[in-house]
N, C-alpha and C positions, 0 to 999 in steps of 0.2 A: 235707422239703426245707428249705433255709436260707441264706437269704441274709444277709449280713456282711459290714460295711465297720468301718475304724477311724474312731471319733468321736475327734475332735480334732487329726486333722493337721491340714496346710497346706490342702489340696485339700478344698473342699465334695463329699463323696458326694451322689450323687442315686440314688434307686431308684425306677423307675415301675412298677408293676404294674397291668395292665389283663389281667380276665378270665383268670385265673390263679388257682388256690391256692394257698397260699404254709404255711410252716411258720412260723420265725423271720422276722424282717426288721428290720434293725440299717442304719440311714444314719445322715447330716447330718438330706437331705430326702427325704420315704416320700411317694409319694403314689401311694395306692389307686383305679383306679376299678371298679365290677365285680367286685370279689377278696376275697379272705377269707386271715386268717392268723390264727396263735395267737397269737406275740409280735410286736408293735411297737414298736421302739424308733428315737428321732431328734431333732433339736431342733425341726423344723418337719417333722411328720406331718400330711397329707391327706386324708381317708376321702370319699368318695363313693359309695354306691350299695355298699357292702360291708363285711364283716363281722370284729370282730376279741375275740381274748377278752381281750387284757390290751397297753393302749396306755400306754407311757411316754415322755412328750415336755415340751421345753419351752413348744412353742404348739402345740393340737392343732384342726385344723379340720374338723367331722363333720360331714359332709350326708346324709341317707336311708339310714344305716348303723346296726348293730344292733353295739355294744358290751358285753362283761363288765366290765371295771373299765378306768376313766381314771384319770390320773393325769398332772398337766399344770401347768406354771405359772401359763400362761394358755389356755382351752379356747372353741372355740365348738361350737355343736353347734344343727345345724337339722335338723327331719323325722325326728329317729332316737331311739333307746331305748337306755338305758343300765340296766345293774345298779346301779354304783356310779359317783359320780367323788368326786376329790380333788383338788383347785383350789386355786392362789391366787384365780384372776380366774376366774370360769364366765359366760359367756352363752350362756340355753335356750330357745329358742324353739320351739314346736309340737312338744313331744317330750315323753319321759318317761323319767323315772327313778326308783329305787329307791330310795338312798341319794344326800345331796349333802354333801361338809364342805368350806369354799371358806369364804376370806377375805373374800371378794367374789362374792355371786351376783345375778346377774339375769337375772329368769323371766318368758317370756311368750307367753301362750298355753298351758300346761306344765303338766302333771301331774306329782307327786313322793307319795312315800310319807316320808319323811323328809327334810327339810332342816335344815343346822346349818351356821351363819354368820358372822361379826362383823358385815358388814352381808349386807341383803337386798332385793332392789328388786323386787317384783312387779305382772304387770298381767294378769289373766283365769287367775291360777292358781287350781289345786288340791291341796290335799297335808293327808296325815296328822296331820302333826308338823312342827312350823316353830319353830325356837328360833334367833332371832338377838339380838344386840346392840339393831343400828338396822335396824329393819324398816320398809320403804315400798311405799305403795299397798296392791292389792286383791289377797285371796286366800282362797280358802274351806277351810276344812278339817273 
């Protein structure tokens, strides 16, 4: 099933899905609570409490949801797991990820298996592999 709207008219789309499966899902603004989808695409995508394999968005805001690959200008993400993201701007708090490549990350609370940066702000992480530019604060690896 698939939901689809045109990005870049006049008119902001909005799409809410609550406890729903969904296939695709293409808006403005996406916001998931309770739901799961394959694609997500939007400029301001929501996730709460559910599930998606591949999010593209300009700001993505993840709470207690389980992610395959982000991808986002700028991304938050609390309580949830990620495979991969790809960021300008990321903030991680009490979550985990697998992969991170973000112009700008800051981690906290977070577990990672690889992190790759220009800067990087950490406080109570852990991770693998951590290769930034400008690296701050505490992180064990």
């Amino acid at each position: 099933m698939s939901d689809a709207a045109l990005i870049g008219t006049d008119e902001a789309i909005t799409i809410a899905l609550e406890g729903q499966a969904r296939g695709d899902v293409q808006a403005n603004v996406v916001r998931m609570s309770q739901s799961s989808a394959e694609h997500v695409e939007g400029e301001a995508v929501r996730l709460e409490q559910s599930a998606a394999q591949v999010i593209h968005a300009v700001n993505a805001d993840v709470r207690q949801s389980g992610v395959l690959t982000l991808d986002a200008d700028s991304a938050t993400v609390r309580e949830s797991s990620l495979l991969a993201a790809r960021t300008g701007a990321l903030t991680l708090q009490q979550s985990g990820v697998g992969l991170v490549t973000a112009q700008d990350a800051h981690l906290e609370n977070a577990q990672a298996g690889v992190i790759i940066g220009q800067r990087v702000e950490t406080k109570n992480t852990r991770t693998v592999v951590l290769i930034g530019r400008h690296i701050e604060g505490d992180v064990e690896t």
